[in-house]
C-alpha positions as CSV (number, residue, x, y, z in Angstrom):
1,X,105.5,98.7,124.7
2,X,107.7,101.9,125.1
3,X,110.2,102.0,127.5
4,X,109.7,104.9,130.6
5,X,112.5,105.5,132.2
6,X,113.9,102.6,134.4
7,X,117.3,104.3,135.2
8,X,120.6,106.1,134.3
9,X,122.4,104.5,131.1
10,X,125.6,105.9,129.4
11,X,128.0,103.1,127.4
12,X,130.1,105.1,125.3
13,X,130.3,105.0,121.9
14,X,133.5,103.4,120.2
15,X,134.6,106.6,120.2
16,X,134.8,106.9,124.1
17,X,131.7,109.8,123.9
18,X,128.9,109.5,126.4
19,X,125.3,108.7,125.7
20,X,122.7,109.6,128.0
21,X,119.7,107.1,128.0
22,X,116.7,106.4,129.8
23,X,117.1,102.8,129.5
24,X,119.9,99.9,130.5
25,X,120.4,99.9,127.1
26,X,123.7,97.8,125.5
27,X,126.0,100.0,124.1
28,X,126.2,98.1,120.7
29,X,122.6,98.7,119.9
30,X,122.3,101.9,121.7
31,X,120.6,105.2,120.4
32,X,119.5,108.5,122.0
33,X,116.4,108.3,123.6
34,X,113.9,111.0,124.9
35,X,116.8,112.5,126.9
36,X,114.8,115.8,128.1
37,X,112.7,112.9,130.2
38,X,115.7,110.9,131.3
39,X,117.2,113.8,133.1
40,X,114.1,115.4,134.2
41,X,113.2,112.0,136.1
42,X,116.5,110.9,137.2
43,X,117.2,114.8,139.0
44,X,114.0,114.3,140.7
45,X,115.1,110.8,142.0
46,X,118.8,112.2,142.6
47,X,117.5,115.1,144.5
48,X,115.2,112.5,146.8
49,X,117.3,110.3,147.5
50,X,120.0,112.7,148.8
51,X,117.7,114.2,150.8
52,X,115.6,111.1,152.2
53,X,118.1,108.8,152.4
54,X,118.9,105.7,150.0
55,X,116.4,103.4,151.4
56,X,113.5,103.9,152.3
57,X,109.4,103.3,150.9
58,X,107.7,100.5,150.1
59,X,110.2,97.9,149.8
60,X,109.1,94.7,151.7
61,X,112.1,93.8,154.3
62,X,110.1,91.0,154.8
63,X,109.9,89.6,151.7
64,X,113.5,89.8,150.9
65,X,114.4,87.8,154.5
66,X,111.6,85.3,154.4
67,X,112.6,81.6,154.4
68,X,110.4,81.1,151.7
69,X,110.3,83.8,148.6
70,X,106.9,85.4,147.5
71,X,105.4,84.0,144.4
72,X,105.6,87.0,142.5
73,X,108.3,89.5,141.8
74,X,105.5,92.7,142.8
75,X,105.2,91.0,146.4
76,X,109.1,92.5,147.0
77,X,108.2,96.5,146.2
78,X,110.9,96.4,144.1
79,X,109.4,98.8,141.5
80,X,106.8,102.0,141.4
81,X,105.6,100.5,137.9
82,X,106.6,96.8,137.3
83,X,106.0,96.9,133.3
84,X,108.5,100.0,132.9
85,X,110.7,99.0,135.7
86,X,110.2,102.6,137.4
87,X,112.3,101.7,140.7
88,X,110.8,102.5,143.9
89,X,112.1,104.6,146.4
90,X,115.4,103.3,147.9
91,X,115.9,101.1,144.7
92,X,119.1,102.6,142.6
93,X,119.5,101.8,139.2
94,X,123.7,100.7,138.1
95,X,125.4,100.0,135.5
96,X,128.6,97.6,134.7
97,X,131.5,98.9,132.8
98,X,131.3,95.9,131.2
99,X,128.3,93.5,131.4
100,X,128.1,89.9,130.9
101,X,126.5,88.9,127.6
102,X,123.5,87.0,127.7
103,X,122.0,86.1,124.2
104,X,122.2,90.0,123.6
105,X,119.6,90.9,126.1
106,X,118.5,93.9,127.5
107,X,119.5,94.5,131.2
108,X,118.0,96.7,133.8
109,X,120.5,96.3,137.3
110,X,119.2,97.5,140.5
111,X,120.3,97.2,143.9
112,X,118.5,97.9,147.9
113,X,120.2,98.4,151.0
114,X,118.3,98.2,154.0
115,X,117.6,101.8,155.8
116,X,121.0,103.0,157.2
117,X,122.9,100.3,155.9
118,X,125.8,100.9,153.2
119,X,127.7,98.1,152.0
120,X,131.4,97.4,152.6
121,X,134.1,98.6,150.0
122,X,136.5,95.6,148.5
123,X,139.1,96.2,145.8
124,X,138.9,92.9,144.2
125,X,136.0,91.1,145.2
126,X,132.5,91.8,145.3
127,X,131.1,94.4,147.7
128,X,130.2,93.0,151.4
129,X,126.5,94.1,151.0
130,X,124.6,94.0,154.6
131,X,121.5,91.7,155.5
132,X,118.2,93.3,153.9
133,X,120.3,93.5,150.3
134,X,118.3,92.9,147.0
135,X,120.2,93.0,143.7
136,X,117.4,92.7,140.8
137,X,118.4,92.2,136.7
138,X,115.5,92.0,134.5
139,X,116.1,90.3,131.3
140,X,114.2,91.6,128.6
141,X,114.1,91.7,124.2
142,X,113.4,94.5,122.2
143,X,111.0,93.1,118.6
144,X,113.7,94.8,116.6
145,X,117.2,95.2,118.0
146,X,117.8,98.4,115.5
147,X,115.2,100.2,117.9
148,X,115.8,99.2,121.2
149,X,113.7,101.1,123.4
150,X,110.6,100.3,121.6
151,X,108.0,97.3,121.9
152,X,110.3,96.0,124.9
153,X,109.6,92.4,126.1
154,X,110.2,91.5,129.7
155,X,111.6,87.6,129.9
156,X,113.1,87.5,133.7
157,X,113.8,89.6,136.5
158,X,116.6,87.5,138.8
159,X,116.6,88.2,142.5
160,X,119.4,87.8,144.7
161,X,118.9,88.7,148.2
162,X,121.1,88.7,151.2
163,X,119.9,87.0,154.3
164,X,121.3,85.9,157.2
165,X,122.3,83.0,156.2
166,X,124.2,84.0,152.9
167,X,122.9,85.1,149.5
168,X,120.1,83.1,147.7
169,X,119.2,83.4,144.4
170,X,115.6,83.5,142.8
171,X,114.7,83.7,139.3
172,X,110.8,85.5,138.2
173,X,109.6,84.7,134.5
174,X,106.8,87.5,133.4
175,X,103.3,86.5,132.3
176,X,102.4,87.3,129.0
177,X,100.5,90.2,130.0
178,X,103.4,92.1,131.5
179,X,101.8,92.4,134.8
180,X,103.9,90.6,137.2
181,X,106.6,87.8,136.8
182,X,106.2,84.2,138.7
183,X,108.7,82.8,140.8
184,X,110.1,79.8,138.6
185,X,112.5,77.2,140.7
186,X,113.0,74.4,138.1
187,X,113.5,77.3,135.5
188,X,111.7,77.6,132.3
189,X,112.5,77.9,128.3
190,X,111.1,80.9,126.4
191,X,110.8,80.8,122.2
192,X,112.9,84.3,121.3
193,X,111.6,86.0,117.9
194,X,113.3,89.1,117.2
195,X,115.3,91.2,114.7
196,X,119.2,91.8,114.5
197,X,120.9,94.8,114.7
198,X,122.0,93.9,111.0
199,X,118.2,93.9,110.1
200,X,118.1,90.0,110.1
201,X,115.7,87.5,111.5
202,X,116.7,86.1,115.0
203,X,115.1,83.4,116.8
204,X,116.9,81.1,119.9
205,X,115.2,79.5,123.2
206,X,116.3,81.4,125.6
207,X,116.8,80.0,129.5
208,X,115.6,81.0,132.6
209,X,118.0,79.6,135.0
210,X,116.8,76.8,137.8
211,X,118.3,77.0,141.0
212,X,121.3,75.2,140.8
213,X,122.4,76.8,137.9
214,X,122.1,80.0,139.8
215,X,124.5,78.8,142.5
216,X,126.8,77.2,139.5
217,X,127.7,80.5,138.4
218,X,127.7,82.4,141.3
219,X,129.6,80.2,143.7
220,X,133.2,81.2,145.0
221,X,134.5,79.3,148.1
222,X,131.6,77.0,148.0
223,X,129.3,80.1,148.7
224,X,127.2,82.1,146.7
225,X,128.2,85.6,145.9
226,X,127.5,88.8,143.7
227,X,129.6,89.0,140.1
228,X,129.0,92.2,139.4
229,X,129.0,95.0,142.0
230,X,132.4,95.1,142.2
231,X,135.0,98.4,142.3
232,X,136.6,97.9,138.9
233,X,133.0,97.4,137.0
234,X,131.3,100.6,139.2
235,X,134.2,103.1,138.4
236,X,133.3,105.4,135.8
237,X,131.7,108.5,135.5
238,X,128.2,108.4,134.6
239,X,126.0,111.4,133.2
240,X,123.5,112.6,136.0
241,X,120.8,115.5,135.8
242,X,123.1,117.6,138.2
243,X,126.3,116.6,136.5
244,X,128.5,114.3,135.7
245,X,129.7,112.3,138.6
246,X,131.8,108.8,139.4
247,X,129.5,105.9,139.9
248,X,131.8,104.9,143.0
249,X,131.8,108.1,144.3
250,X,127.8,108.6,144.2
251,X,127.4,105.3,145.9
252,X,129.6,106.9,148.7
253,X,127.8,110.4,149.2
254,X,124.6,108.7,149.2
255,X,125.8,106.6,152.2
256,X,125.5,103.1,150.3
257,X,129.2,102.3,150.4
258,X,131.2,102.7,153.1
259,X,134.8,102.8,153.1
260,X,136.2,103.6,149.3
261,X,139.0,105.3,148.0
262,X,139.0,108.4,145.6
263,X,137.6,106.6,142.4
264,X,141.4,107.8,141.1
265,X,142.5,105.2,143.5
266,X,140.6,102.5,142.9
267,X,140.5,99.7,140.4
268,X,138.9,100.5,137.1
269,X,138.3,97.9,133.5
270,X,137.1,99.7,131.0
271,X,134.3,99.2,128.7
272,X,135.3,96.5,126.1
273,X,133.7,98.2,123.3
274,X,135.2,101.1,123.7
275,X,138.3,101.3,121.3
276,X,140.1,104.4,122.4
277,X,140.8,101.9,125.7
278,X,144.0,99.7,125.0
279,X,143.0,96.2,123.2
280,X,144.5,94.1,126.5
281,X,142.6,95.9,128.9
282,X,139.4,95.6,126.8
283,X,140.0,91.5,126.3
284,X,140.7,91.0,129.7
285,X,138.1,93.0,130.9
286,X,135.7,90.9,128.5
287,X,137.1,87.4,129.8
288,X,136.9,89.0,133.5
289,X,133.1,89.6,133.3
290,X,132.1,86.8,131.2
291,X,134.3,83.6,132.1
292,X,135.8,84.8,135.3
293,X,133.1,83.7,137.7
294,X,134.4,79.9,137.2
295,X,137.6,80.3,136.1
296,X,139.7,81.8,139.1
297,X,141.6,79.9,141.8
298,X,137.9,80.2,143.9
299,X,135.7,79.0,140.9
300,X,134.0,76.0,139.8
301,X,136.4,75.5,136.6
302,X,139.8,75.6,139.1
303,X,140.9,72.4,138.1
304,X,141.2,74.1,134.4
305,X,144.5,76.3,135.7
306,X,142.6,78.4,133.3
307,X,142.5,81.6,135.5
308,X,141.0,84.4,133.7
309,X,140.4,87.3,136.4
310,X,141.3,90.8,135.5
311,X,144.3,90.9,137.6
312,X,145.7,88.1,136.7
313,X,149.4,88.7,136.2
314,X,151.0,85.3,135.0
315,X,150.0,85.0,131.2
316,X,150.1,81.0,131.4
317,X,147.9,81.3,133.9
318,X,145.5,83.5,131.6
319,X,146.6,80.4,128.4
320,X,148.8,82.2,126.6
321,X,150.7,78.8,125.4
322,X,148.9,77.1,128.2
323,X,147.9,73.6,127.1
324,X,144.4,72.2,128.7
325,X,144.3,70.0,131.7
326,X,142.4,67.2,129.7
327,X,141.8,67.3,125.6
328,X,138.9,66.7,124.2
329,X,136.1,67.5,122.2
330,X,136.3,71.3,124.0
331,X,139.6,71.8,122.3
332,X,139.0,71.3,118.7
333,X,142.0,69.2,118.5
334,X,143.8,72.3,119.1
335,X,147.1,72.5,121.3
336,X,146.8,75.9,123.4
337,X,143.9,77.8,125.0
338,X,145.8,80.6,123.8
339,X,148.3,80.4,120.8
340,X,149.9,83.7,120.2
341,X,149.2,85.5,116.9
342,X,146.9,82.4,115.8
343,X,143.3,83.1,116.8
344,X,141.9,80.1,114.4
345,X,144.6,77.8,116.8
346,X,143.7,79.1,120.2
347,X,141.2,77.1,122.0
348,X,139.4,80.2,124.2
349,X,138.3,81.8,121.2
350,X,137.5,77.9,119.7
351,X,134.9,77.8,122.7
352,X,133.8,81.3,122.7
353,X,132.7,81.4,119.4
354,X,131.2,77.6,119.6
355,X,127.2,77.7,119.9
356,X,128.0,73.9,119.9
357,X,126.5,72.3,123.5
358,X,129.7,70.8,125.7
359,X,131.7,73.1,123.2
360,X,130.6,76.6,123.8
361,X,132.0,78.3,126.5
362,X,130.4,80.3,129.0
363,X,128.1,77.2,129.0
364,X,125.5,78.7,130.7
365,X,123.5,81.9,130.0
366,X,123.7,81.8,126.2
367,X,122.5,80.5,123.2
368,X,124.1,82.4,120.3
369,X,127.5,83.7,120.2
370,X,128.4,87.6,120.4
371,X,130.4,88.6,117.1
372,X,132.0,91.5,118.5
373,X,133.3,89.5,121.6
374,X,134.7,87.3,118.9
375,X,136.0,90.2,116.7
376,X,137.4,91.2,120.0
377,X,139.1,88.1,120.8
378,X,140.9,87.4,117.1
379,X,142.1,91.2,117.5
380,X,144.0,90.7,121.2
381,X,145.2,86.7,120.1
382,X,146.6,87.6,116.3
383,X,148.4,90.8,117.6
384,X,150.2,88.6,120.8
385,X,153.2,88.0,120.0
């Protein structure tokens, strides 16, 4: 299958140099495609959604505030054409400055406000998104990582909506048709056969969360929230048919967010593969998005002291010569989560680069490890001193 266009994408390269694709595509395996279509398509969505209003169409309010979620992902509206994630009207494509990794997947992030609703501005935390929200990330594999918008796979489409009661997450695994995706409580495992970026055979079972493990990860104060949407992973400009224009400040003149700063005066991380950034602000920004969501003062993985948010200030805090809370087989008999100038001594990067079960830190949401993130890692630990 070949990708239609399913949104604005732009990672830099290492360089810092923008890449306009039609496709969500990660920045590491990332390559030019059809952009004569991408801006075509995303002008004419630009141009009706300023003129319309952001939400509006054939989403199902209904659907998202039910007690009970639909069966199948295409009950929700969500998309014009479900096989090439074409949003519908009032669904915006977004991207992360830097995105969690999961197994190396392809993501396609989407978010819905309900008509004449824009959700609330925060500088740290997660936006306060109104009743009537959807956020949607599809999951999905390309056969051979060295052409990524080609013979696309979809795995998952995750769901989180906001009722009145909170946020509640739902997780959709797609029939082997590529019709429609099934609502899938317990979960499910899917057999991964693809090729790496390097050329080489890859195969891994990947997870479909359950339930709980979608609260796991998203939970902060005993509630479930949104990871991602926040102000320092939305600011940066992105390349639009009309222009070039701040993701924060878009958000703001379409009347989804209400209450932001010039994007000059709010937080911004940068993207972690981007090299001309400064090697501390890329690390943290890596630990931020990936280990953050439990290890904070709010998180699951409090009890660590291991506190690895972006603004952290206190580098104990963070482990820089920070011993563990309880030793153990997650340590690798080693002292430190963070020994300066020794990567091979420092625990974090021990765990990060683990694949090992009880070992291998995030815990959830991966199967392999990501050799850059390590690469990373050893970089910003051997040059601490």
């Amino acid at each position: 299958m070949k990708r239609a266009w399913s949104g604005f994408g732009w990672p830099p390269k290492r360089s810092g140099a923008a890449i306009p694709w039609p496709l969500s595509v990660p920045a590491r395996i990332g390559r030019l495609a059809r952009p004569e279509i991408w801006k075509i398509l995303l002008g004419a969505w630009l141009v009706g959604l300023l003129a319309s209003g952001h939400a509006h169409g054939v989403v199902s309010a209904e659907a998202i505030l039910a007690e009970s979620p639909p069966k199948l992902l295409s009950e929700f509206g969500f998309f014009d054409d479900l096989k090439a994630q074409n949003p519908a009207a009032g669904v915006v494509p977004f991207q992360l400055a830097t995105p969690l990794f999961s197994d190396g997947a392809l993501k396609f992030r989407f978010v819905h406000l309900p008509d004449g609703k824009a959700a609330q501005y925060d500088d740290d935390e997660a936006f306060d998104f109104p009743t009537g929200t959807a956020l949607i990330k599809t999951f999905a594999f390309p056969a051979d990582n060295r052409r990524p918008d080609q013979d696309i796979k979809l795995i998952e489409t995750r769901v989180l909506l906001r009722r009145t009661d909170g946020w509640h997450a739902f997780a959709y695994l797609w029939n082997a048709e590529q019709t429609d995706a099934v609502l899938k409580i317990a979960g499910a495992k899917v057999e991964i056969s693809t090729t790496a970026a390097d050329g080489s055979a890859l195969a891994f079972t990947y997870s479909v969360p359950n339930k709980n493990q979608c609260k796991a990860c998203h939970a902060f104060n005993g509630e479930i929230v949104p990871l991602g949407p926040k102000a320092r992973n939305l600011n940066r400009d992105v390349d639009y048919a009309t222009g070039r224009l701040n993701q924060l400040a878009h958000w703001t003149a379409a009347g989804m967010l209400a209450d932001a700063p010039a994007p000059k005066d709010a937080p911004a991380v940068p993207d972690w593969r981007d090299a001309a950034a400064a090697l501390d602000l890329r690390a943290r920004g890596w630990l931020d998005v990936n280990c953050a969501h439990c290890h904070r003062r709010e998180g699951p993985a409090s009890n660590s002291g291991l506190w690895l948010t972006f603004g952290e200030k206190d580098p104990v805090k963070f482990g820089v010569r920070k011993r563990p809370v309880a030793a153990g087989k997650g340590s690798g008999d080693r002292q430190f989560d963070i020994l300066p100038g020794d990567p091979g001594g420092s625990i974090l990067l021990y765990r990060v680069e683990s694949t090992e079960p009880g070992v291998m830190m995030p815990e959830l949401g991966r199967h392999i490890a990501d050799p850059e993130a390590v690469a990373l890692l050893k970089d910003w630990i051997g040059q601490m001193r």
